[in-house]
C-alpha positions, 0 to 999 in steps of 0.5 A: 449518510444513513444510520444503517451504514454506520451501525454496519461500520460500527459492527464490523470494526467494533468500534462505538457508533458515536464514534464511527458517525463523528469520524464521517461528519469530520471527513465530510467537513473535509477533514484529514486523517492526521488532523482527525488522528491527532486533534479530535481525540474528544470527538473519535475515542482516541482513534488512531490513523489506522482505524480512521482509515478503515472507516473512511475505506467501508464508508468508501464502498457502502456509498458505492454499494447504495449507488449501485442499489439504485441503478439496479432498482432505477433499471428494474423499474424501467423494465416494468419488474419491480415488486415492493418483495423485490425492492425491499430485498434489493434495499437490505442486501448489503454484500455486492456479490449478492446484490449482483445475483439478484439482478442478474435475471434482469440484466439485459443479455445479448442473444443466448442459447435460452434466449434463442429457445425462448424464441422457438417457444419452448419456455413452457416444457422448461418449465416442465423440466425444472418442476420435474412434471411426470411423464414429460415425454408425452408433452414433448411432441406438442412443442415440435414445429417450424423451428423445432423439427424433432424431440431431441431439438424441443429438450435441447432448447428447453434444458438450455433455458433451464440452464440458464434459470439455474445459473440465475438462481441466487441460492445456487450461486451462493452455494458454489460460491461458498464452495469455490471459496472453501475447496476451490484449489488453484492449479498451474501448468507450464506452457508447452515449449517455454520451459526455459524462457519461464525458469523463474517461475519454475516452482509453478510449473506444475503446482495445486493447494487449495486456493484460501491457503495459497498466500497472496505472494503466491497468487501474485506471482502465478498471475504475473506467470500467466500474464507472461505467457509461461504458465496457465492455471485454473480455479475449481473445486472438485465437479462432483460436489459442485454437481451434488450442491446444486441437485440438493437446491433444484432437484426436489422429484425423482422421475423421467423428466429429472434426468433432463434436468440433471443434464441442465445442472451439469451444463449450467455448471460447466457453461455458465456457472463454472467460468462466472464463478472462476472469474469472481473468485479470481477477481475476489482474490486478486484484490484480496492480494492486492490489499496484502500487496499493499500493506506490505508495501505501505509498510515498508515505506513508513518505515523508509520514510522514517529513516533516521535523519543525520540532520543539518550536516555538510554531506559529501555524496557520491554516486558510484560507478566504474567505467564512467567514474564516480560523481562527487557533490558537496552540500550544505546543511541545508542540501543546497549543492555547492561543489560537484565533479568526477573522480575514477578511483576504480578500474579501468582508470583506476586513479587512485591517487588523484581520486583521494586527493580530490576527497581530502582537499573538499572535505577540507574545503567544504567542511565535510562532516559526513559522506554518504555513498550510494549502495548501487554498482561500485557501492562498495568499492567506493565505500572501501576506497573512502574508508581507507583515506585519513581525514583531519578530522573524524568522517562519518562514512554511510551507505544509502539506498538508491532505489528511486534515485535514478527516476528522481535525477531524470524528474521534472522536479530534479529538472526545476531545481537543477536545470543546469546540471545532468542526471549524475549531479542530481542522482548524487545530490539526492544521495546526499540529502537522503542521508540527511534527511530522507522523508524531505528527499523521498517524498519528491520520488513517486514511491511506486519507484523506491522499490521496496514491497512484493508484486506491487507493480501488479496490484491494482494502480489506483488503490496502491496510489491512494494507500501511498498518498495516505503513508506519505501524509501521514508520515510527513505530518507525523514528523512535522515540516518548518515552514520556513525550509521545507520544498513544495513537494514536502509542504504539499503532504500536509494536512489541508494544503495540497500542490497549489497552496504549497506552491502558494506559501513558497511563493509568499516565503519567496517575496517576504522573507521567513514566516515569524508566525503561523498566523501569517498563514492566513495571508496566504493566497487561497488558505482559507480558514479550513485549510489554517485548522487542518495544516497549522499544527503540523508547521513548525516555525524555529524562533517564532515570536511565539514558541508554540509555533515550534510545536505541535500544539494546535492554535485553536488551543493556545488560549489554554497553554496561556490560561495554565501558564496564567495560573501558574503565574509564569509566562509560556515559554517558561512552560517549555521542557519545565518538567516540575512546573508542568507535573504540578498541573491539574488538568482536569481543571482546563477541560471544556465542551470541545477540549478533554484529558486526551488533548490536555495530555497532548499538549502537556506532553508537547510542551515537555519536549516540544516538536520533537522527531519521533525518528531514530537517531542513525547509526554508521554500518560495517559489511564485512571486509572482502566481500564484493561478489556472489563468488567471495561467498561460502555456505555457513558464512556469517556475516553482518547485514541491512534489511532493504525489504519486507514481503510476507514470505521473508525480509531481503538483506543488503550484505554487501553484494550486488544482489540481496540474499533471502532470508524466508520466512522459515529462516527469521527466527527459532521460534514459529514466525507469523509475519516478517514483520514482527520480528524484523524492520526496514534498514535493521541491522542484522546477523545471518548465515550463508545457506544456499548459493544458486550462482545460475539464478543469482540467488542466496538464502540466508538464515537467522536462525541460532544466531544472537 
């Protein structure tokens, strides 16, 4: 690691560079992104995950970026080429587009138009060319011989090695490379005879904007167009002003052998500039939406991973159907399946009665204290059914998302823990546990699979699964995991362990019984003591012997929770929520070399509420009554729904029917809406308005505007 990375890191994220270096220390000391986050305030300045990330992504591709400086020198070098001017302008150049132009003169080129020109040794009246040498066509004839038969086939040869010297030059490609970036428009047609076939691409059929201000949504989707064989497009800006911005860097005479070279420029451009350009550009843009893709995305999962916990209930859970009927299981409040079998209340059997008696007698039996429904076809039909049954007691009724869980039930996962049970019985467990508790559910389901995002199953595999990763550590971290009922895959999220070592610690839960304490984790096989300093806080152990093992206090600061409650001449659990006790502390007293009023803060206020959920508490929905179907809607119909989606052009809403309606972007809100987000969040209870059916497409547009 060199100083002039960091400083680099330092400027582009304005962030201090003591700050920027100690973040990358701790990353190389193995380190994770919550434990940075949330036990090394001292050492980064407070940084928050997002930040930390961003340093460790910029460290990421400089590391990279100096790799591939010392390829192209190593190649250089070989070539016998290298210059010190050289070297040094390769050494200090810090954009990858940049370092490749360099190099591409030196790039070892399958045979060209030049190379063959090179050959028949016309280089010399190349040179002519480029440096626009007066009364050129004298020289031309002393170029003609055994390959060369005439004049028109010695300036041939000769522009086509000037072409190639053009598009090598790395002042011209920065040019048009900033020109592309600039005023590039991007442009799209519909394949002849597909018309049809392609409707749901029809907006780009015939469609031109000016490539920076084409969102990434939109570039996504023409891409997904193209790769689909409905539409073609093209990257250009306007020829002439690509042409002008070169003559203004190559063409410094005016005389008979610049008319030459003004027809290498246009070759140049067209043949090898143009298409190099197009295709950077196209990359650059596709990973730049790629990123955006992303980020919504990972958003969107936070924000599904964080949904509001019901807690240790008895859940009855029901994943609807109609032909096949509806699979009914009955859990415990620790998930643990007890009772499962089939009912058919909806058509074509429709046996209404023996459906409801078979929920009454289990809710009975089971003690039922919640039922959750799956929000999939008969969704809700079986929501109706169920809430028009009478209890003896008071039933919470919820309708949860699916998406995902059909992937999970066919898993070897769902498998492993329900060997002897078919898909529907998993599917249905998982519907249940998710309305308990949906982070410890999802986190078992790939979440390329939850289906909530825009066009990210066109974005690039490996950056999306590693953005994904970082949501669902940090989230599962965020929320603390007991280490005496967590699952393996929940346990494998937190900071420092890793599917072996969660593997590990059930085995050892497994033989011995609960943990009592979290330094019985350092028994565990292969948690060293690296992997104790970056998992422990996060574990929570219920009535630990010691109760700061229930909370989000690190071990490495315990001996300063007992040196206040020394003090204070009281005993540590007689800190716990004492609110009059812990305002009377002076912090400053208790800070050290390694331990400042950051992590003191921390500590203090874990102490007041000590692993405390940071999710909401959930609340039960109603959709409106009598709507089903596309056909039971009407235009300005108001109706109540949940935000299933967020994409940067609008939010999806759940109101009732099979298919979500669009609320765009335009529609959010009455005043000027820069981001979806903003103003909505996944599983939000909103009001819209019906605006447009388009039953043809199973399409609905939905506004928010003018309602409270």
């Amino acid at each position: 690691m060199n100083n002039t990375t960091i400083s680099i890191i330092s400027k582009e994220l304005q962030i201090p560079y003591n700050n920027v270096n100690n973040v990358i220390n701790l990353f190389n000391d193995k380190a994770t992104v919550p434990f940075i986050a949330r036990y090394r305030k001292e050492m980064t300045g407070s940084l928050d995950e997002v930040a930390i990330l961003k340093i460790k992504e910029k460290f990421q591709k400089l590391t990279e970026l100096e790799k591939r400086k010392e390829s192209i020198i190593n190649s250089i070098e070989e070539q016998g080429k290298l210059t010190d001017e050289l070297k040094t302008l390769i050494t200090n150049t810090y954009d990858a587009s940049e370092l490749e132009d360099i190099y591409l003169p030196f790039k070892q080129k399958r045979k060209t138009k030049a190379t063959i020109a090179k050959e028949k040794g016309l280089e010399p009246l190349a040179k002519m060319i480029i440096k626009e040498f007066d009364n050129i066509e004298k020289e031309i004839k002393k170029f003609l011989n055994a390959d060369v038969v005439n004049e028109e086939d010695a300036v041939n040869g000769a522009k086509d090695i000037v072409a190639e010297w053009i598009n090598e030059n790395v002042y011209v490609r920065k040019r048009i490379r900033n020109l592309y970036e600039n005023e590039a428009k991007i442009s799209t047609k519909v394949i002849k005879g597909k018309e049809v076939e392609g409707n749901n691409f029809k907006d780009y059929f015939e469609y031109s904007e000016l490539l920076r201000k084409c969102p990434s949504h939109r570039f996504l989707a023409i891409k997904r167009g193209h790769s689909e064989g409905f539409i073609n497009y093209k990257i250009q800006p306007e020829e002439s002003k690509a042409l002008f911005e070169i003559e203004r860097i190559i063409i410094k005479k005016n005389n008979t052998a610049t008319d030459y070279l003004q027809d290498a420029i246009k070759d140049s451009y067209k043949r090898l500039i143009h298409p190099s350009v197009e295709n950077e550009i196209d990359s650059k843009f596709k990973e730049l939406s790629d990123v955006e893709s992303i980020k919504v995305f990972a958003e969107n999962i936070r924000q599904l991973l964080l949904s509001p916990p019901l807690g240790k209930k008895r859940i009855l859970a029901i994943d609807p159907g109609f032909r096949t009927g509806c699979k009914v299981v009955c859990l415990d409040e620790t998930g643990k399946l007890l009772h499962n079998e089939t009912i058919y209340p909806h058509q074509p059997q429709e046996d209404v009665k023996q459906a409801s008696k078979k929920i009454s007698s289990m809710v009975d039996a089971y003690k039922i204290d919640a039922i959750s429904i799956g929000n999939g076809t008969a969704g809700r039909e079986t929501e109706h059914f169920i809430k028009k049954l009478k209890f003896n007691k008071d039933i919470s009724v919820f309708v949860v998302s699916e998406a995902g869980a059909s992937i999970y039930s066919a898993s070897a996962i769902a498998r492993e823990e329900f060997p002897q049970y078919d898909v529907t019985v998993r599917g249905a467990v998982s519907i249940g546990r998710r309305l308990m508790d949906p982070l410890a559910e999802l986190v078992k389901i790939d979440p390329e699979s939850i289906g909530v995002g825009q066009y990210q199953h066109d974005v690039e595999h490996k950056l999306l699964k590693e953005s994904l990763d970082n949501v669902v550590e940090s989230c599962v971290n965020m929320v603390g995991v007991n280490l005496n009922t967590a699952s393996k895959h929940l346990l494998q999220y937190v900071s420092g362990l890793g599917p072996q070592i969660a593997q590990n610690i059930i085995d050892f839960r497994n033989e011995n019984g609960e943990f009592k304490s979290r330094k019985e984790l350092q028994k565990i096989n292969r948690l060293g003591a690296k992997a104790f300093e970056q998992c422990a806080g996060f574990l929570r152990i219920p009535n630990a012997v010691n109760p700061l093992d229930n909370s989000a206090v690190h071990p490495e600061s315990y001996q300063i929770v007992e040196k206040i409650a020394k003090d204070l001449k009281c005993k540590v659990e007689q800190l716990i929520r004492n609110e009059d006790v812990l305002n009377k502390i002076n912090l400053e007293k208790y800070v050290t070399e390694s331990i400042g009023i950051p992590t003191l803060n921390d500590i203090k206020a874990e102490l007041l509420k000590p692993g405390l959920d940071p999710r909401f508490a959930i609340k039960t929905f109603e959709f409106a009554p009598g709507i089903f179907k596309i056909d039971n809607l009407e235009i300005d119909m108001i109706l109540p729904g949940i935000v299933t989606n967020i994409t940067n052009f609008g939010a999806f809403v759940d109101i009732g029917i099979k298919q979500t309606g669009l609320v765009h972007i335009s529609q959010l809100a009455d005043e000027f809406v820069r981001s979806p987000s903003d103003f909505v969040k996944l599983h939000q209870h909103v009001t819209v308005k019906v605006i447009e059916i388009d039953k043809a497409r199973n399409r609905i547009q939905l506004t928010m505007k003018g309602l409270d």
